[in-house]
N, C-alpha and C positions, 0 to 999 in steps of 0.2 A: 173362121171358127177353129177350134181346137183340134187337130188330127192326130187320128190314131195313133199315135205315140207313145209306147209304153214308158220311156226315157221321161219324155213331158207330163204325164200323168204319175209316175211315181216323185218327180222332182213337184209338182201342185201339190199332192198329198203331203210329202214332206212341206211344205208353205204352208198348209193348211195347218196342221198340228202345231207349228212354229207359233202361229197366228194365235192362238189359243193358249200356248205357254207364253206368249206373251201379254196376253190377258191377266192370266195368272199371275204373270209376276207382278204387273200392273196394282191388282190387286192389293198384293201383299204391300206394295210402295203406299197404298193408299191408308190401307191398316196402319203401316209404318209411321205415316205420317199424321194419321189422328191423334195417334199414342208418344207421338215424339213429347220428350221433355226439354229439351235446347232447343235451339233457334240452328244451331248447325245439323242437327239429327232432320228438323222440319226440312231443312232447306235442300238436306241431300236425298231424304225422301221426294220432295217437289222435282227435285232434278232427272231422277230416276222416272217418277211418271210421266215426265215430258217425252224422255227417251225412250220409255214405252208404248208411248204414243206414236212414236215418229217411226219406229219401228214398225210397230203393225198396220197404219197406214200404206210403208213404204212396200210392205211385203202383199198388200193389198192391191198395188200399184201392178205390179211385179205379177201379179196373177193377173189380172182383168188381161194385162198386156198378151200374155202368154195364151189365154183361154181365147180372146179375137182373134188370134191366128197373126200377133204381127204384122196388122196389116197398117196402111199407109195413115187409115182413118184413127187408128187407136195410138199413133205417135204421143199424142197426148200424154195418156199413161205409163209411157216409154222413159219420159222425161221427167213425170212427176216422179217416176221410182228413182231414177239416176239424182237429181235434185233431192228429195228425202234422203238418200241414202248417203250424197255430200253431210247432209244436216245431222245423219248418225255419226260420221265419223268428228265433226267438230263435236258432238255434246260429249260422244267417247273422248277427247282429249281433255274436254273441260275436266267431265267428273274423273279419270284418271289422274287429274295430275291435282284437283283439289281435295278430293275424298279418300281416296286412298293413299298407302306410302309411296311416298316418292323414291321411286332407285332408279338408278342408270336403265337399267332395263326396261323401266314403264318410260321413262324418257325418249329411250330408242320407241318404245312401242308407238308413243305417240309423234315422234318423226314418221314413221312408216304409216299411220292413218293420213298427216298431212301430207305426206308423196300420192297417197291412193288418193283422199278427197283432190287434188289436182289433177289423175288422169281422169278422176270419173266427170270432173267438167270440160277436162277437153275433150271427153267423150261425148258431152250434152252440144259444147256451144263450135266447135269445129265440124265444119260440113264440109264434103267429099276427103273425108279421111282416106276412103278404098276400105274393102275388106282385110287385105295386108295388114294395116298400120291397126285397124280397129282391132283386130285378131292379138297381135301384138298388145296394146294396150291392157286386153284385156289379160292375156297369160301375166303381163305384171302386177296387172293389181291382184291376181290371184295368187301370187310367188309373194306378195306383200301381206297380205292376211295368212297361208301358212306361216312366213315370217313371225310375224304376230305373236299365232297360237303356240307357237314355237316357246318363242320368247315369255308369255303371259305363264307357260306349264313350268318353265325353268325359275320365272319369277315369284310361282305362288310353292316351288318348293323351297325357297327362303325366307316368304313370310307367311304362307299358311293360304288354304284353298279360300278359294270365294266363289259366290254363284255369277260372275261378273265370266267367269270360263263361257256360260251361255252362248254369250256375245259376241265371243270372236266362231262358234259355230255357227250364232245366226247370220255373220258376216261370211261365211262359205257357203252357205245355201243362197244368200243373195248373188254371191259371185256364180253359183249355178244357173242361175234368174239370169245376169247378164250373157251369160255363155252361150243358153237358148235363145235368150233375143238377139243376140248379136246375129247367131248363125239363121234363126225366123226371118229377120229383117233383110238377111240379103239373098234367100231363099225366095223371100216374097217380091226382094227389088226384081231377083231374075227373069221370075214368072212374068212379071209385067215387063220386062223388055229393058227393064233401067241397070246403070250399073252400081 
């Protein structure tokens, strides 16, 4: 179960809120999409609520894991978050590179999701990584989402803000999500005697 952890309890609350605004936006995609008048407005609403869907799943995922304490039985949830969270960065490249404008920058942007969706499945499907290399892994995917955010603030001051900014903060608090289970899981490997 969950321990005392202030670090772990204020990064859930942060999930928890996220969870909600992602409701929200949900939402609003849904509104979006009753009122659309094109077939492309429809479809990029549709796309959007799929994305919000997979999001707040994933960040669902991300929490049970984290509130079981990491443990061997809750791998499960470990995986369905790591796998959702593959599934955000592919719909993040789709609807970036069809719905909005296309520049070099959102190009790079979605180079850097397909570099991250690949460490985060050899983070699912390779076993006895060690701590080292998983450790590793993960400071690059998190050097890759700053990347990102980086990138996405310099892009929308050439063609104008969008709420799509969200998303690459909902993709650092997921990287917090990994950060704890990486360090839970081999916390918990210890306890039990494994390496």
């Amino acid at each position: 179960m969950l321990k005392n952890n202030p670090v772990t309890k204020f990064h859930l609350i942060v999930m928890f809120i996220m969870m909600f605004g992602t409701i929200g936006g949900a939402v609003n995609f849904i509104i979006g999409a009753v009122s659309s008048d094109t077939s492309s407005a429809l479809f990029s609403n549709i796309t959007n609520i799929v994305l919000m869907a997979v999001i707040l799943s994933m960040l669902i995922m991300g929490a049970v894991y984290i509130i079981k304490g990491y443990s061997k039985q809750a791998a499960v949830f470990y995986k369905a978050f790591m796998f959702l969270h593959v599934g955000v960065c592919v719909l993040s490249i789709i609807i970036n590179l069809v719905f909005y404008t296309v520049t070099p920058l959102m190009i790079v942007i979605c180079i850097l999701y397909a570099i991250k969706a690949a460490d985060l499945l050899i983070l699912v499907f390779r076993k006895d990584l060690g701590s080292k290399k998983t450790w590793i892994l993960f400071y690059v995917i998190f050097g890759l989402d700053i990347a990102s955010l980086i990138l996405a603030l310099i892009n929308m001051l050439n063609v104008g803000f969008d709420f799509s900014f969200t998303g690459y903060i909902t993709a650092l608090i997921a990287d917090g999500t990994i950060g704890l289970s990486v360090k839970g899981k081999y916390e918990n490997k210890s306890a039990r005697g494994s390496k």
